[in-house]
C-alpha positions as CSV (number, residue, x, y, z in Angstrom):
1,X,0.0,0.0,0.0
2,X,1.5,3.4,-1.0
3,X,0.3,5.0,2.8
4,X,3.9,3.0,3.8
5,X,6.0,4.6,1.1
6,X,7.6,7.9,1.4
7,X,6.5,10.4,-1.1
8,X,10.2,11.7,-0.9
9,X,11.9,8.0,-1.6
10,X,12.9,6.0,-4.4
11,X,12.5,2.3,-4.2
12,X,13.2,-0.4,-6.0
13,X,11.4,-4.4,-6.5
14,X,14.3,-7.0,-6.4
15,X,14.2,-10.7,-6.8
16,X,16.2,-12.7,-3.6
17,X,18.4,-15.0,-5.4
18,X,20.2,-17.6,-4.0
19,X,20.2,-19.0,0.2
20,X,23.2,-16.5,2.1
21,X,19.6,-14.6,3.6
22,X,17.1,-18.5,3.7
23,X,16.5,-17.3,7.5
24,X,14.9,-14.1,6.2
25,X,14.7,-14.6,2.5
26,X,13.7,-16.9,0.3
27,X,15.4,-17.9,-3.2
28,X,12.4,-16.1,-4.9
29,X,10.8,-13.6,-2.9
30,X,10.3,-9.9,-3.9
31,X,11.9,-7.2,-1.6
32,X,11.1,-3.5,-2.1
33,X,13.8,-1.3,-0.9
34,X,14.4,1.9,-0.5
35,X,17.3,3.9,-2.0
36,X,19.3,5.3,1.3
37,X,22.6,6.2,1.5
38,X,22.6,6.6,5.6
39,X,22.3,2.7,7.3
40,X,22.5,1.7,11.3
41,X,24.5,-2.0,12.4
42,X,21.9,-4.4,12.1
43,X,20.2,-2.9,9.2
44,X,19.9,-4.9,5.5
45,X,21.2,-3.5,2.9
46,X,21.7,-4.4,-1.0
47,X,24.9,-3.8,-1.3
48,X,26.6,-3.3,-4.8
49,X,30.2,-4.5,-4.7
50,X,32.9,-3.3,-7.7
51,X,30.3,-1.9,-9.5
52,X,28.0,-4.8,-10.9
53,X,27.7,-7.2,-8.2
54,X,25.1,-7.3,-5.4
55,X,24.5,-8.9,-2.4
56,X,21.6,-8.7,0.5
57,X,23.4,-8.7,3.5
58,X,23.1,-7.4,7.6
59,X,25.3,-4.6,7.4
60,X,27.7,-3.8,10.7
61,X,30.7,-1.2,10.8
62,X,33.1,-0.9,13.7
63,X,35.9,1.5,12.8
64,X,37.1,1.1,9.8
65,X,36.0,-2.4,9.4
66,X,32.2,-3.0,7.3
67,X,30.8,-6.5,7.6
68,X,28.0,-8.0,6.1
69,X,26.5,-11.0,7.8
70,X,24.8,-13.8,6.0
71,X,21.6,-15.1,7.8
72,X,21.7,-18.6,6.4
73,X,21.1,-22.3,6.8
74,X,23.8,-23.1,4.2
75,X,27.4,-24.1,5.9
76,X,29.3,-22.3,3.0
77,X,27.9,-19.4,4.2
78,X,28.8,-19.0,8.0
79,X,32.2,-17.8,9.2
């Protein structure tokens, strides 16, 4: 419903795909986000990495230091 939007944001629709986010995603599911540049630890974020590549991560930063966390069932995946 657009009374959750704000008139002042862009957002985009994206497709999940893949299983680093199954906890909280599905391989699938549609996820409207909206275009910010300012983020909090803990929040998700669609990262874009070298330019092309994105990713759908928990984002934290201490220092100088950004991580982003995987939320998934899939070994491969944890640290």
């Amino acid at each position: 419903p657009k009374h959750y939007l704000c008139k002042n944001s862009s957002y985009s629709l994206l497709t999940v795909s893949g299983d680093s986010m199954n906890e909280i995603y599905l391989d699938g599911d549609h996820i409207l986000v909206e275009t910010n540049t300012y983020i909090n630890n803990g929040d998700m974020v669609v990262a874009i990495i070298d330019g092309f590549e994105t990713t759908l991560k928990e984002f934290h930063k201490a220092f100088n230091t950004i991580t982003l966390i995987p939320h998934s069932s899939n070994p491969i995946f944890k640290a």
